[in-house]
C-alpha positions in Angstrom: 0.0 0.0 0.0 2.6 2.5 0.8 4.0 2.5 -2.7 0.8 4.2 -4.0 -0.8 5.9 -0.6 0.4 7.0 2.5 -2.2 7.1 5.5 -1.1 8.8 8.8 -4.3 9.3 11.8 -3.5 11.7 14.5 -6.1 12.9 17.0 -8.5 11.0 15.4 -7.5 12.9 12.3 -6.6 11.0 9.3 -4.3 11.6 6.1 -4.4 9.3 3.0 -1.9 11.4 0.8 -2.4 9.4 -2.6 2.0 8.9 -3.5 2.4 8.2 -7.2 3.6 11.6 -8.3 5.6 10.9 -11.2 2.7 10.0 -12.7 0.3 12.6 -11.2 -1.5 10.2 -8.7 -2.9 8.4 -12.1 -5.0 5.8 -10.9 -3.2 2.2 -12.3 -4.7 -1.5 -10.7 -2.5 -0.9 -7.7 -3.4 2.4 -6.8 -6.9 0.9 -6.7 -6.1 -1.5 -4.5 -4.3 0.8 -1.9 -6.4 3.2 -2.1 -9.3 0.2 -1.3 -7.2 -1.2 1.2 -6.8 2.3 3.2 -10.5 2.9 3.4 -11.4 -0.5 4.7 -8.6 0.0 7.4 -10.3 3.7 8.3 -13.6 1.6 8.4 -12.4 -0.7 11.3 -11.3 2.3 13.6 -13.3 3.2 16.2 -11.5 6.8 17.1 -11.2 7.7 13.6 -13.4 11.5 14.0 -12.7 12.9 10.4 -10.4 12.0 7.0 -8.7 14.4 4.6 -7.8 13.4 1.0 -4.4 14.9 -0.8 -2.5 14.3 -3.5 1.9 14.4 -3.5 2.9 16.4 -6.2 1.5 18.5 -9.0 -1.3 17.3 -8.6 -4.4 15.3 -7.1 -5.0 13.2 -9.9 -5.1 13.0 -13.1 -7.8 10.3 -13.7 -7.3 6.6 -15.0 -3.6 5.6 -16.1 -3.0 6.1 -19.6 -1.8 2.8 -19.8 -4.9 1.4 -19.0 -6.7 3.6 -21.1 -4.6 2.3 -24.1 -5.1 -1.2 -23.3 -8.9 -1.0 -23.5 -8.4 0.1 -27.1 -6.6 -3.6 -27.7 -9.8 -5.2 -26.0 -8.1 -5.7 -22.4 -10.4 -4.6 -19.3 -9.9 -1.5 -17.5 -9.3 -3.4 -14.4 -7.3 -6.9 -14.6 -9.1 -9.5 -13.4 -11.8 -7.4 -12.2 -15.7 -7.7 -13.5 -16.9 -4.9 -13.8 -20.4 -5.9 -14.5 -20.3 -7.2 -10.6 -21.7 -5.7 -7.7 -18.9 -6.6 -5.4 -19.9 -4.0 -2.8 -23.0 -3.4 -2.1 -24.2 -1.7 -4.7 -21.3 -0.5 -6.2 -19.1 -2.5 -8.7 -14.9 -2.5 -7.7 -14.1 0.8 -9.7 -17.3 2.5 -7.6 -16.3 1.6 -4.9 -12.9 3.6 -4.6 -15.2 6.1 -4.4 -18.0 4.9 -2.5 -16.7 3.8 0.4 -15.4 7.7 1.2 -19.4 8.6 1.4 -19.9 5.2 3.5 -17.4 5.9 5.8 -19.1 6.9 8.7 -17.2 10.0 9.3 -16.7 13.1 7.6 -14.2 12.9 4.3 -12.4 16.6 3.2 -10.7 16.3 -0.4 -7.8 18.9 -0.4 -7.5 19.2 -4.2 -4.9 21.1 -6.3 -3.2 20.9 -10.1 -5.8 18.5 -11.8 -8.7 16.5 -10.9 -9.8 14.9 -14.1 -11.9 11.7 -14.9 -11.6 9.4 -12.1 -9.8 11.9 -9.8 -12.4 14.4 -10.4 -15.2 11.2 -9.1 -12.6 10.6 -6.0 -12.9 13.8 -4.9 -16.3 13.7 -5.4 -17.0 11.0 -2.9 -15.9 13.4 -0.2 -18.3 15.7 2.2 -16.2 18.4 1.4 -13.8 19.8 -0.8 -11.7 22.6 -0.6 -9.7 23.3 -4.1 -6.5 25.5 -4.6 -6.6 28.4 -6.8 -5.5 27.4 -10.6 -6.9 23.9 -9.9 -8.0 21.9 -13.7 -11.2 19.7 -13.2 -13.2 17.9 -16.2 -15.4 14.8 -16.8 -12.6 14.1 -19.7 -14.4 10.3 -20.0 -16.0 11.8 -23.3 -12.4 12.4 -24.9 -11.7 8.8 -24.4 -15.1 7.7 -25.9 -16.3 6.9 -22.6 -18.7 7.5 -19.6 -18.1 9.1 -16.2 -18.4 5.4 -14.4 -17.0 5.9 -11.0 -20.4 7.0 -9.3 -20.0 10.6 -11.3 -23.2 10.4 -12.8 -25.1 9.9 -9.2 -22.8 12.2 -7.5 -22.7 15.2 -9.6 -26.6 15.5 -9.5 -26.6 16.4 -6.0 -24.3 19.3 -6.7 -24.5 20.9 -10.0 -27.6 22.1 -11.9 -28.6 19.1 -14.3 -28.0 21.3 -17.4 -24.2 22.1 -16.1 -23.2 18.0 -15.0 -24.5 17.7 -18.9 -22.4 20.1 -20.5 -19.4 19.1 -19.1 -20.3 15.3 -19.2 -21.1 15.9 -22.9 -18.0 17.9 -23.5 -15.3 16.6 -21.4 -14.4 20.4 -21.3 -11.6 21.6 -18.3 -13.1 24.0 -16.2 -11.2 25.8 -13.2 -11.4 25.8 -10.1 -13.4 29.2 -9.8 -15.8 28.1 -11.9 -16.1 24.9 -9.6 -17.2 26.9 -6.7 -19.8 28.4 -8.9 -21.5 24.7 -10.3 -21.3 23.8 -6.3 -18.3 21.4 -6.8 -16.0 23.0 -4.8 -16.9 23.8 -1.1 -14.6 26.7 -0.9 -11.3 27.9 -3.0 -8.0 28.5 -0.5 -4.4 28.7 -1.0 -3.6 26.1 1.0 -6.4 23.3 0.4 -4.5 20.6 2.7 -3.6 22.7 5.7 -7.6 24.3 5.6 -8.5 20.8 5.0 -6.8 19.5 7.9 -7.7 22.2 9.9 -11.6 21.6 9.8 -10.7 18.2 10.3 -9.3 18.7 13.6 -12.4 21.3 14.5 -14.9 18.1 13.3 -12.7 16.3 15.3 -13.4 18.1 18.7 -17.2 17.6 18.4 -19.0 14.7 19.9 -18.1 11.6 18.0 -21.8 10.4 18.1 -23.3 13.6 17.0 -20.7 13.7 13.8 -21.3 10.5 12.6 -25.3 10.3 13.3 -25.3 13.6 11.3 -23.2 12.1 8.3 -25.9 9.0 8.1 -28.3 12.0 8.2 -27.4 13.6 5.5 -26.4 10.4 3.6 -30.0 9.4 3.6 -31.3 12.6 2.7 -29.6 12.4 -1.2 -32.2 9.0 -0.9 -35.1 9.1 0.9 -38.3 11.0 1.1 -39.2 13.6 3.4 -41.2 11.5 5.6 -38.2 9.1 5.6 -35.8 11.7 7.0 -38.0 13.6 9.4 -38.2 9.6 11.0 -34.6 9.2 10.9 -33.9 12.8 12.5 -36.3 11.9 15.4 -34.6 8.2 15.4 -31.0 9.9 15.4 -31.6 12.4 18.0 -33.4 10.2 20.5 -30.4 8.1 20.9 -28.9 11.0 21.5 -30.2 13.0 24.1 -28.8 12.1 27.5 -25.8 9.5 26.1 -22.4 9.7 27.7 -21.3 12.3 25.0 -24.3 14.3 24.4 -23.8 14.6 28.6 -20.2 15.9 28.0 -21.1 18.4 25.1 -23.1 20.5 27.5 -20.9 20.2 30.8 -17.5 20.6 28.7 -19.5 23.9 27.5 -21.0 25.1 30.7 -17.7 24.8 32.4 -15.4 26.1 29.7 -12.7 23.3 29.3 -11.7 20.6 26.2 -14.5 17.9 26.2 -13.3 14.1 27.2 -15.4 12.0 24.7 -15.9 8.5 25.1 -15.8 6.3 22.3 -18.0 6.5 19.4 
């Protein structure tokens, strides 16, 4: 894994640092495996509180490896020995899934983006809660220059952010865009100079509030992109009665009231 990614957790605070640079952070077989790997690890922790997403480099990334790309045209698969046409994850196939599981994680997900986001990198950062993007940042659905599809849950993702007329333009298109114009469709959360220091920096402020609270909100909203409204207003009460009066919902208010660092327990 650590040829590909690098993963640190501090505070509760995780850093996956995708470490091909070279080649941009290009997503080859093995960088879809650690970068798999990583988020079933983050899956299993119990003190994880919030994750941030970066790329080394010039970039944080540039989409599917070329190579791959090339190989498709000789009738090879995108994915050796991966089907494709399987739903090996619920209900996403392998390819999905390195993008899935960041919205299934049960905590919040920040993608620090800079240089390029394009095809699949674009969909990885996607997957996120949040992203914060650098100035100068190059983004584009570029699946249509390779006479291809955004396949990586863009289509179901972008929907939720961008008016339907903009995610069809540039799916149509494959057109770059910038980063300002990013902010403007509703892909971006915010634009800063530094998007992996402010990235890690509302990390560590998610990661001071009640574990319980966090991740109960995150199913929240997760089911809101789904349900009804009669669905969610159930889940709210649901959510919010196991709540009130729990060990940290406790310490929330006395840790306020009395001025000092809250102690949470567990999530």
């Amino acid at each position: 894994m650590e040829n590909r990614v690098r993963l640190t957790i501090e505070n509760g605070v995780a850093h996956l640092r995708l470490n091909r640079p070279d080649k941009m952070n290009a997503l080859d077989p093995a960088m879809f495996d650690a970068i798999i790997a990583a988020g079933a690890q983050l899956d299993t922790r119990k003190d994880l509180r919030a994750v941030v997403l970066s790329g080394e480099g010039r970039a944080f990334c540039a989409g599917l490896d070329l190579d791959r790309l090339l190989a498709t045209a000789n009738g090879d698969p995108l994915l050796p020995s991966i089907d494709l046409t399987r739903r090996t994850h619920g209900i996403a196939n392998y390819a999905q899934h390195l993008v899935w599981l960041w919205r299934e994680l049960p905590v919040p997900v920040i993608a620090a983006v800079h240089g390029v986001a394009f095809g699949g990198g674009f969909q990885l950062a996607l997957g996120a809660d949040l992203r914060y993007l650098a100035p100068g940042t190059r983004l584009g659905v570029i699946e249509a220059k390779w006479g291809l599809v955004p396949d990586m849950c863009g289509t179901q993702l972008m929907r939720h952010l961008a008016r339907d007329d903009v995610v069809r333009e540039l799916t149509y298109s494959g057109r770059v865009f910038s980063a300002e114009e990013a902010l403007a469709y509703g892909f971006a959360t915010r634009l800063t100079e530094d998007p992996v220091s402010t990235a890690l920096a509302t990390a560590q402020e998610i990661a001071s509030r009640s574990p319980d609270a966090v991740r109960a909100a995150k199913r929240l909203l997760n089911l809101s992109a789904t349900s009804n409204a009669a669905t969610g207003l159930a889940a709210e009460t649901a959510e919010q009665a196991a709540l009130l009066g729990a060990p940290n919902h406790i310490e929330a208010v006395r840790s306020n009231l009395e001025n000092r660092a809250p102690r949470w327990s567990q999530a």
